[in-house]
N, C-alpha and C positions, 0 to 999 in steps of 0.2 A: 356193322350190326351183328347181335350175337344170331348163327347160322339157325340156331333154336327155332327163332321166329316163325321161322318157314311153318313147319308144324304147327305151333301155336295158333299162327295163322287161318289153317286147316281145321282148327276147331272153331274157330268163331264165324266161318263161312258156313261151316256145317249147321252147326245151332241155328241159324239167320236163315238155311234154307228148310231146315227141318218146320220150323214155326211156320214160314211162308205156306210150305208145301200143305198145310190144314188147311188152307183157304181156296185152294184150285179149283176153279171151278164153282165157285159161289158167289161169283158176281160181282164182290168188296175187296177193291182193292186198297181201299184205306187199311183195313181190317189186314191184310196180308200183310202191308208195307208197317205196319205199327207192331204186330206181330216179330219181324224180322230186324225192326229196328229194338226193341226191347231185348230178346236175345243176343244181336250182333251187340250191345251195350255191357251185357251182363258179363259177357265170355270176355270182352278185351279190358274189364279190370283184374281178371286172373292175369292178366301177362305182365310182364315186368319190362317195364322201359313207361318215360316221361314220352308222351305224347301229344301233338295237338292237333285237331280235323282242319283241314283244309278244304277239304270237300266233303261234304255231308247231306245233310237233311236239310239246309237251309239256314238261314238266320237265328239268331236266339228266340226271338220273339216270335219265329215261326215255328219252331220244332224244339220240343220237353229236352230231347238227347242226341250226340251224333250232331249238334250243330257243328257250323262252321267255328271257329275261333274255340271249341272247348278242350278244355285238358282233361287227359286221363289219366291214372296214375302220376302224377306232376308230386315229384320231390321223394321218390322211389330212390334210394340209394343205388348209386353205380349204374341207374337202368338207364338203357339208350334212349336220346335226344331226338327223336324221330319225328316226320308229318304224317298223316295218316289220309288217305280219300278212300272212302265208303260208298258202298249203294249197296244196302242191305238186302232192298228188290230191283235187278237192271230188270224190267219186264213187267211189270204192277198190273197192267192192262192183262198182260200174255197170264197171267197168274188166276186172274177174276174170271178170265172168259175159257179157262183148259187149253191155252195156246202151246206149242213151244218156247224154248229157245229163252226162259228166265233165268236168271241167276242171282247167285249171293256171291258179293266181291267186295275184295278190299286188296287196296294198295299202301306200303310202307316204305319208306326210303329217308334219309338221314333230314334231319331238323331243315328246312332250308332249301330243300332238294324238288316238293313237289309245287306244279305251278300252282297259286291261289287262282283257277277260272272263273271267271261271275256265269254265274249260270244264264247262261244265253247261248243261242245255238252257236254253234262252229261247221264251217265246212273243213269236209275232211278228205284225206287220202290218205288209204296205209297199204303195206307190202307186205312180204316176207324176203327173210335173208336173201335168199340168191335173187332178188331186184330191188334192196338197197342201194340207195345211189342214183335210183333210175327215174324217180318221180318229183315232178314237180307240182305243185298249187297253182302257179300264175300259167301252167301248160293245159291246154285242152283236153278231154276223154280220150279223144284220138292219138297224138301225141304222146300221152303217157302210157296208153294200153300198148302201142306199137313198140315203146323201148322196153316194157314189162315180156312183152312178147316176145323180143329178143332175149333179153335176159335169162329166162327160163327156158331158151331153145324149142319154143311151141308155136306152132302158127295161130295167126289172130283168130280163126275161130274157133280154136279149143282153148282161147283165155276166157275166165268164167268172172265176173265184174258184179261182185255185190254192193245191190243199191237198198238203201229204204225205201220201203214203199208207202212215197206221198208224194202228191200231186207238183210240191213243189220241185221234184226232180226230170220230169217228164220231158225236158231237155234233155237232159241227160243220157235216160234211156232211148230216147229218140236217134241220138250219135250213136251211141254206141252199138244198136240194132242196126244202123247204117253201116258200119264198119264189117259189122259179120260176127261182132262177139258174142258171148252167153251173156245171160243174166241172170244170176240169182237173185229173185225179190225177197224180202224178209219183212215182217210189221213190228215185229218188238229185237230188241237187245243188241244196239250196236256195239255192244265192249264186246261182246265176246263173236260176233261177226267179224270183226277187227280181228280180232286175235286169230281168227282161222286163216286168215291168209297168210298167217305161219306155219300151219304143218301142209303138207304136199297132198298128206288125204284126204285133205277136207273138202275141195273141187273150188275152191275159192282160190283168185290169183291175184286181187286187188278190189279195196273196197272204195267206193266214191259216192260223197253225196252232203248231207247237212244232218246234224244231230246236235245234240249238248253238247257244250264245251266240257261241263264234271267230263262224263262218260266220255269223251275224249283223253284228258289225262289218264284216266285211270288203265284207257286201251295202251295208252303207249306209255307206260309202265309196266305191262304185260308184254307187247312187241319187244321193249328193247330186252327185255328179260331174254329173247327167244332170235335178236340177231338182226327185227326186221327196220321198216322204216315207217314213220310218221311223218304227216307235216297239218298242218292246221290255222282257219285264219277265222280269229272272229267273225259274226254273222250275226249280228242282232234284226232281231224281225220286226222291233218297232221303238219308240222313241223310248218305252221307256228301260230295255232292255240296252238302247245309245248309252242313258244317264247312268244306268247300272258300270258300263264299261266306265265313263269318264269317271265314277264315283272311286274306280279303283285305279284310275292311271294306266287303264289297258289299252296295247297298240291296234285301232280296231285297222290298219295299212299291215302288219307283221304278219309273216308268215312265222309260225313258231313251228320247229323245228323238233324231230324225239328228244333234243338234246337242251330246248329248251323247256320244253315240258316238264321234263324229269331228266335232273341234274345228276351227275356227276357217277360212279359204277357201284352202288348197292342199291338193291330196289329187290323188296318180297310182293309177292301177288298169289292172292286165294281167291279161286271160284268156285264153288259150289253150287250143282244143274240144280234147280227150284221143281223144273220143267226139262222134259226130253229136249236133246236141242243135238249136233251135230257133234259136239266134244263133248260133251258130258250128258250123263245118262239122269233122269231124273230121281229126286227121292220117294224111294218107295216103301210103304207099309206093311211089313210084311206078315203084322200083326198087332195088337191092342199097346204091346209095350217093345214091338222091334221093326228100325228102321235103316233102310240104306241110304246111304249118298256116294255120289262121285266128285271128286275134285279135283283140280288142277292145280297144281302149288310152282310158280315159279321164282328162280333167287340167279340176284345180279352178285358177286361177278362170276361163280360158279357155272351159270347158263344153265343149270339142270332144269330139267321140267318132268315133274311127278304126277303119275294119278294115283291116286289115294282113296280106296274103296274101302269103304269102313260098315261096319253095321253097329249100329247103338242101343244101348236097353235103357230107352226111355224112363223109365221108372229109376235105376240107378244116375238120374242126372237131374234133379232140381232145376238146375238152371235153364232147363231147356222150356219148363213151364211157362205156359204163359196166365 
């Protein structure tokens, strides 16, 4: 994929969070998420390359744009053959109610490369680099924090273990407070709680628990960008979320692997902070027609990982309107 992307990339997370970021705080998170998908739409037919969403918005018959199965740019001369997973708001709730920790994201990686997930939860586990290799799915809390713990040379109770905070994990937390370890609770945005357990400052050393499958792929499109590991096993929460897997032939027994998630070494990934959150700083107003963002741009096989501080003059951008 042409290296361009990365950037490009950078603008349509931007736009996505810029739209959302009117809404913080107003209680609509329809309103934010429509917002941020009508911008993230506008900005990825400036880009060049033949595109099709794999993860999106949903079905055709449930969402205008940014569905599943749609093309973008399709029959662009010479443009790259690419899949695309979106979540134009990871945080909708965190958005409506002034929370942390939202964002605008998107992942890209070659035609073929990202998994098609049916949206149904997934149980997950992710790392960072130096305890790649160290986690397993079908291993206990215990078990895996102990070998993460070796890994990183730190004793088990300065390993810091981000869970979601919902009731269905309460096992979980229940081990792992037995053991001696932290916990960071968090209420919105598992992609980018994942993805901190890639860099060292973030005080995260392993994330564990149930969330989306989308929001799954898209974390470890971002992980392998950055070195770490994923693994991940269907979890549908009720029959009809079963039918949804049989509908696509998904192994609800597989542990899927970063490697099966997201195939083969090129993969771009753009986040954009919606909301203040731990890596990325929110967008701020800094007046009637100027705006800031932060973002995060990562590209496979290069490994770089960029922040990208920009400020915008609203009014010199159309497309940013809603």
């Amino acid at each position: 994929m042409n290296r361009n992307l990365a950037l490009n990339l950078a603008r349509v997370t931007e736009a996505a969070a810029i739209n959302a970021a009117k809404w913080l705080g107003k209680g609509d998170k329809n309103g934010a998420d429509g917002a941020a998908v009508d911008a993230m739409r506008r900005m990825l037919d400036q880009i060049e390359v033949d595109a099709e969403v794999v993860i999106g918005e949903g079905e055709m018959d449930e969402a205008p744009m940014l569905y599943i199965g749609e093309k973008i740019g399709e029959g662009k001369l010479n443009a790259d053959k690419v899949d695309i997973a979106v979540d134009p708001v990871d945080g909708t709730t965190a958005v409506s109610k002034g929370m942390n920790n939202a964002i605008a994201v998107i992942a890209m990686a070659p035609r073929g490369c990202l998994l098609f997930a049916p949206d149904v939860y997934m149980d997950k586990i992710a790392c960072g680099p130096k305890a790649k290799g160290c986690i397993n799915l079908n291993d206990s809390p215990t078990e895996n924090i102990k070998r993460v713990a070796k890994a990183l040379d730190k004793n088990i109770e300065d390993i810091t273990v981000a869970i979601l905070d919902r009731e269905r994990h309460q096992k979980i937390v229940d081990e792992v407070r037995a053991l001696g370890a932290k916990i960071k609770s968090f209420s919105e945005g598992d992609i980018i709680t994942a993805v901190e357990t890639c860099f060292e400052d973030s005080g995260v050393d392993l994330l564990l628990g149930i969330g989306g499958a989308p929001e799954g792929v898209i974390a470890a499109a971002a992980i392998k960008c950055l070195g770490g590991d994923f693994q991940g096993r269907l979890a549908p929460s009720d029959e009809e979320q079963v039918e949804r897997c049989k509908t696509l032939n998904a192994d609800l027994n597989k542990i899927y692997t970063i490697d099966d998630l997201v195939k083969g070494d090129e993969v771009v990934f753009s986040a954009t902070g919606v909301s203040k959150g731990e890596l990325l700083d929110a967008v701020k107003f800094i007046s009637k027609d100027v705006a800031t963002t932060e973002t995060l741009v990562l590209r496979l096989p290069s490994g770089t990982a960029r922040y990208v501080k920009s400020q915008h003059k609203l009014s010199q951008k159309p497309e940013y309107a809603q």
